[in-house]
C-alpha positions in Angstrom: 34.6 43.7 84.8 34.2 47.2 86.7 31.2 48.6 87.4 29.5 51.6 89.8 27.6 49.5 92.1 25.1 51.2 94.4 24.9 48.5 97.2 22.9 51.1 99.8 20.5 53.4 98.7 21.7 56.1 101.5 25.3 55.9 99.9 27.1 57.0 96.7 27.9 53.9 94.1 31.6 52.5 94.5 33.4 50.8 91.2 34.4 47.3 92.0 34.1 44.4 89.9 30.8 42.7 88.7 30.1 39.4 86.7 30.4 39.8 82.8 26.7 40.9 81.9 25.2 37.8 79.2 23.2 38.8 76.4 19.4 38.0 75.8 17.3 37.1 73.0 17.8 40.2 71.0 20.3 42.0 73.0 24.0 42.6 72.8 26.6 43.3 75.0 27.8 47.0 74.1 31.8 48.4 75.6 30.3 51.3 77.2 32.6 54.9 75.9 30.4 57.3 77.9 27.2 57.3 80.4 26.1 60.7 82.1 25.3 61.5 85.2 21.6 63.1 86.0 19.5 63.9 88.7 17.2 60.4 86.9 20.5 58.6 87.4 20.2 60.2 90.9 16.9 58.9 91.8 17.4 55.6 90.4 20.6 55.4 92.7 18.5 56.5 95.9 15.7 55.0 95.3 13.6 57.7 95.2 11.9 57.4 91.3 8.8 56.5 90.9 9.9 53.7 88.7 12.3 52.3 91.4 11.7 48.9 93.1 14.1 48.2 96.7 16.0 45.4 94.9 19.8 45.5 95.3 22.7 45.9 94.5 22.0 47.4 91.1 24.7 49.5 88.4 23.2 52.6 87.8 22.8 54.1 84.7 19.7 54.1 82.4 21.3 55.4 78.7 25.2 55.9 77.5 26.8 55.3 73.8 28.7 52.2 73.2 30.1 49.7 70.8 28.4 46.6 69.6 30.1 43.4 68.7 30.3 44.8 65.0 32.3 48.1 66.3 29.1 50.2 65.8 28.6 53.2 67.9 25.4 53.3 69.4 23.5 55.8 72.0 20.7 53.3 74.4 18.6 53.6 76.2 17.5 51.0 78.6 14.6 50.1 80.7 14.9 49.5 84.4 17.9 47.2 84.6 20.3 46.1 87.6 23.0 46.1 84.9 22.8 50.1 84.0 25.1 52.1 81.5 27.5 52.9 84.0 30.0 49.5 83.6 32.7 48.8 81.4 30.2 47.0 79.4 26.3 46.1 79.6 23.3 44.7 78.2 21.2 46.2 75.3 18.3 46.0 73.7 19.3 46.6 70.2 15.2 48.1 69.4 16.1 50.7 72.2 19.2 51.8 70.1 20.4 54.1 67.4 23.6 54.1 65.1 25.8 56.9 65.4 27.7 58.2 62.7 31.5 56.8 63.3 32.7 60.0 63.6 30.4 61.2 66.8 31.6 62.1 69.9 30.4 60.2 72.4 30.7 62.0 75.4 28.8 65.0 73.5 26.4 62.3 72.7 26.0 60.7 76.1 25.7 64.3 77.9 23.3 65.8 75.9 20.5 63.2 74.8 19.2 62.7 78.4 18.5 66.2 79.4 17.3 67.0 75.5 15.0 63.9 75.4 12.8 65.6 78.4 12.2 68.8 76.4 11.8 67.0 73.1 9.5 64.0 73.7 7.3 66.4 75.9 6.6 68.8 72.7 7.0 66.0 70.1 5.1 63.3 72.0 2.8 64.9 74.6 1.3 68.0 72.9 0.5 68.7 69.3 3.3 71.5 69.2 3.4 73.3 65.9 5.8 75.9 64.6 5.2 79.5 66.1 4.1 78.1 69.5 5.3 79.9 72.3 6.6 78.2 75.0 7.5 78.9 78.8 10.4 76.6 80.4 9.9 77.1 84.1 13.1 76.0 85.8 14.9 77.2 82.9 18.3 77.5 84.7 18.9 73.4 85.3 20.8 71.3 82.7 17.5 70.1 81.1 16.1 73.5 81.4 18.8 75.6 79.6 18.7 72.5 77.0 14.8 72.9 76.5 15.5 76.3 75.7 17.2 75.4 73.0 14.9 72.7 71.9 11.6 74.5 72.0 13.6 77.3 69.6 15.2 74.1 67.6 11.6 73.1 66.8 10.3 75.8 65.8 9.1 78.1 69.1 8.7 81.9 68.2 9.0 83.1 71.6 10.9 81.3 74.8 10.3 83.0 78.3 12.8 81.0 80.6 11.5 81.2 84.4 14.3 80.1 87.1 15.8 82.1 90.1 19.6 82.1 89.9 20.0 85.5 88.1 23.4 85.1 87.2 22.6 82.0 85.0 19.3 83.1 83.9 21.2 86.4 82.0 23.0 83.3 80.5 20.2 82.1 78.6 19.6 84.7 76.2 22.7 83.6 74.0 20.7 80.2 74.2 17.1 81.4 72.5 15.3 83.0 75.1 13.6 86.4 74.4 12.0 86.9 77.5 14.0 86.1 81.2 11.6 85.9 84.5 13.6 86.0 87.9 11.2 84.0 90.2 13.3 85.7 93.0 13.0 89.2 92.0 10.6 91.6 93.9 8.3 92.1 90.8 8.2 88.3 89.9 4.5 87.3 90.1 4.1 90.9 87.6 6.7 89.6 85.3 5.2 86.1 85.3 1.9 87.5 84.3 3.1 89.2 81.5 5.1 86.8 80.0 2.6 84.6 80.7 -0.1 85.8 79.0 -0.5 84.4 75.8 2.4 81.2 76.1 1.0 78.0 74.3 3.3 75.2 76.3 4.6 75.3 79.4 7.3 73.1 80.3 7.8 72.5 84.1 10.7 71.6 85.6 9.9 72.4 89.5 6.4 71.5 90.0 6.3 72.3 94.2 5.3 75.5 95.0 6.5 77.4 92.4 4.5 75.6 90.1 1.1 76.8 92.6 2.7 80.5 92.3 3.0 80.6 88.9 -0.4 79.5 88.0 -1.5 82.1 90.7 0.2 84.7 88.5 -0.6 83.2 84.9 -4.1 82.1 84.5 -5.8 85.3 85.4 -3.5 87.2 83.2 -4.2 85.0 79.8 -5.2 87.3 77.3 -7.3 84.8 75.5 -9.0 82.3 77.9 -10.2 80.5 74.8 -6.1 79.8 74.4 -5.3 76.7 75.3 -2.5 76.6 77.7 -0.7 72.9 77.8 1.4 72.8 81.3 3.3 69.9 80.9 4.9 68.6 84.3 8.6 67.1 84.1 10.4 67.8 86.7 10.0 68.1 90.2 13.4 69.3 91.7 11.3 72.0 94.0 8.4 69.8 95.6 6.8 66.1 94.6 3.3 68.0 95.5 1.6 71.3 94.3 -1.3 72.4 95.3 -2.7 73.7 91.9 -5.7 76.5 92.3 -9.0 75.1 91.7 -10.3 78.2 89.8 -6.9 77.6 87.5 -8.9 74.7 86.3 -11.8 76.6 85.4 -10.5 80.0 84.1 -8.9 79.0 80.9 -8.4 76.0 78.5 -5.9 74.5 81.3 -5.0 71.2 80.7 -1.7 69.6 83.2 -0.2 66.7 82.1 3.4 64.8 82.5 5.7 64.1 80.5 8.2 61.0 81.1 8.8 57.2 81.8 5.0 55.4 81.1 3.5 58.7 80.0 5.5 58.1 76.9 5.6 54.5 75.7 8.7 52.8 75.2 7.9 52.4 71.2 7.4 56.4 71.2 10.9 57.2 72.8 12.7 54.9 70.6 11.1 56.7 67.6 12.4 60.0 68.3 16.1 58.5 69.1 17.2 59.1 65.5 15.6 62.3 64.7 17.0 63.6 68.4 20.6 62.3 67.8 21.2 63.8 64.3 20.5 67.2 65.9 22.6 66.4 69.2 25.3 64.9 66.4 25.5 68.7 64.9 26.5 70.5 68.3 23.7 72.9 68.0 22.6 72.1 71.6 25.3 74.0 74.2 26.5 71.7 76.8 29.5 71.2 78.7 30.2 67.5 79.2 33.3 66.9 81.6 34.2 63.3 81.8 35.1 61.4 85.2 36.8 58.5 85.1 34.2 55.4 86.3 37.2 54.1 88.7 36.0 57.7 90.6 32.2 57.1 90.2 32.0 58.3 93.8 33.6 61.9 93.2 30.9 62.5 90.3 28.0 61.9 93.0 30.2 64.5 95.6 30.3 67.0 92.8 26.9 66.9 90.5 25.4 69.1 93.0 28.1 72.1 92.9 28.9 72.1 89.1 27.4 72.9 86.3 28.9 70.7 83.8 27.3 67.8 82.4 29.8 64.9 84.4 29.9 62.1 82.2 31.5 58.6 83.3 33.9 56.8 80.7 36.0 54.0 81.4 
């Protein structure tokens, strides 16, 4: 069968054939109808994840939507695999699946539930967030970042400041839910930060880096409350793997950092929100742009994920 196969971790996958992949105890082989790219997917394929091991060749891919042998449409997700989602067909773990309703779309499906599970599990799974919380999504402007914005308001959030410095996408995010827009490359951005800052429950971080130092510079002496507990929950890290957080941002205010993602959340917690996140993916409430590419061009997707801002999404 065709698959992407990264056989070099400096290089972009090529589709050539594989071996047909053979099913486990409790597992199926699923015909793979959409798998989306991501920066994960990215890091898997480099090597670079935290999760990643040096052992190759490998498919990349870690979720998609599929048909099982009974012609069910599924969304998995799977754990570190050398078969991945992005094949004509894989391997699945039928625990770390969900039905679909037969009339879903699955690219819709596939380009949405990645970047919406980061935002989702991280409020449903890694804080106790409760209607009326106000949240902050710092790095607002990246595909999982304009989603979150519209998760955190989905859940209940009566205020969303979105925090990101591309202006021109940041203005776009008001349609989305945000009240309150922070340009972290504006000449008044530390200010703005502060006061948006001030009295935000959850913040979900997306760049970690330095940004992440500078905005806790700029937050924690602003709080209006220090008795407020502030939850920064870390995510992302598309602007440094390291941050040197403050010391006194420790000791000012209820601070508490934590992450959000593979091992923080358990395997049996993911699958548990599957259902609950796909029935509100299924209803299109969450706006994203999914553009297919065939998987026979796997290699144009990886050439053009870092200049477009559609969600690329292979299909066979």
């Amino acid at each position: 069968m065709r698959a992407a196969v990264v056989s070099s971790f400096d290089r972009a996958p090529e589709c050539r054939d594989v071996d047909e992949p053979v099913a486990g105890p409790g597992q199926v082989v699923v015909d793979v109808e959409a798998a989306a790219l991501s920066r994960r997917v990215l890091s898997q394929a480099d090597g670079s994840h935290y999760t990643s091991s040096d052992a190759l060749p490998l498919v990349p891919g870690i979720d998609g939507v599929g048909r099982d042998p009974e012609g069910r449409l599924r969304y998995f997700v799977q754990s570190d695999t050398a078969l991945g989602s992005m094949a004509a067909r894989t391997v699945v773990d039928l625990r770390q699946s969900v039905e679909l309703p037969e009339d879903a779309d699955p690219v819709l499906v596939a380009a949405t539930m990645n970047p919406a599970m980061s935002s989702w599990l991280a409020l449903r799974r890694r804080t106790t967030f409760t209607a009326g919380a106000k949240v902050l999504v710092l790095g607002a402007t990246g595909s999982a970042g304009q989603v979150a914005v519209q998760v955190a308001r989905d859940l209940g959030a009566s205020t969303v400041v979105a925090v990101a410095r591309d202006a021109v996408k940041l203005a776009r995010l008001t349609a989305l839910g945000a009240d309150t827009l922070v340009d972290l490359g504006g000449p008044d951005a530390a200010e703005a930060l502060a006061a948006a800052g001030a009295d935000v429950d959850v913040v979900l971080d997306y760049l970690w880096g330095e940004p992440t130092a500078a905005a806790l510079r700029a937050i924690v002496p602003a709080r209006a409350d220090d008795d407020q507990p502030l939850t920064w929950i870390q995510i992302g890290s598309v602007a440094g793997l390291e941050s040197p957080v403050p010391a006194a941002a420790l000791r000012a205010t209820r601070l508490s950092i934590i992450g959000s993602g593979q091992g923080s959340v358990s395997p049996h917690d993911i699958v548990a929100e599957l259902g609950d996140l796909a029935r509100e993916v299924g209803t299109g409430r969450f706006a994203v742009r999914p553009r297919t590419v065939p998987l026979e061009e796997v290699d144009r997707a990886w050439a053009e994920f870092a200049t477009t801002t559609d969600r690329l999404v292979l299909v066979p």
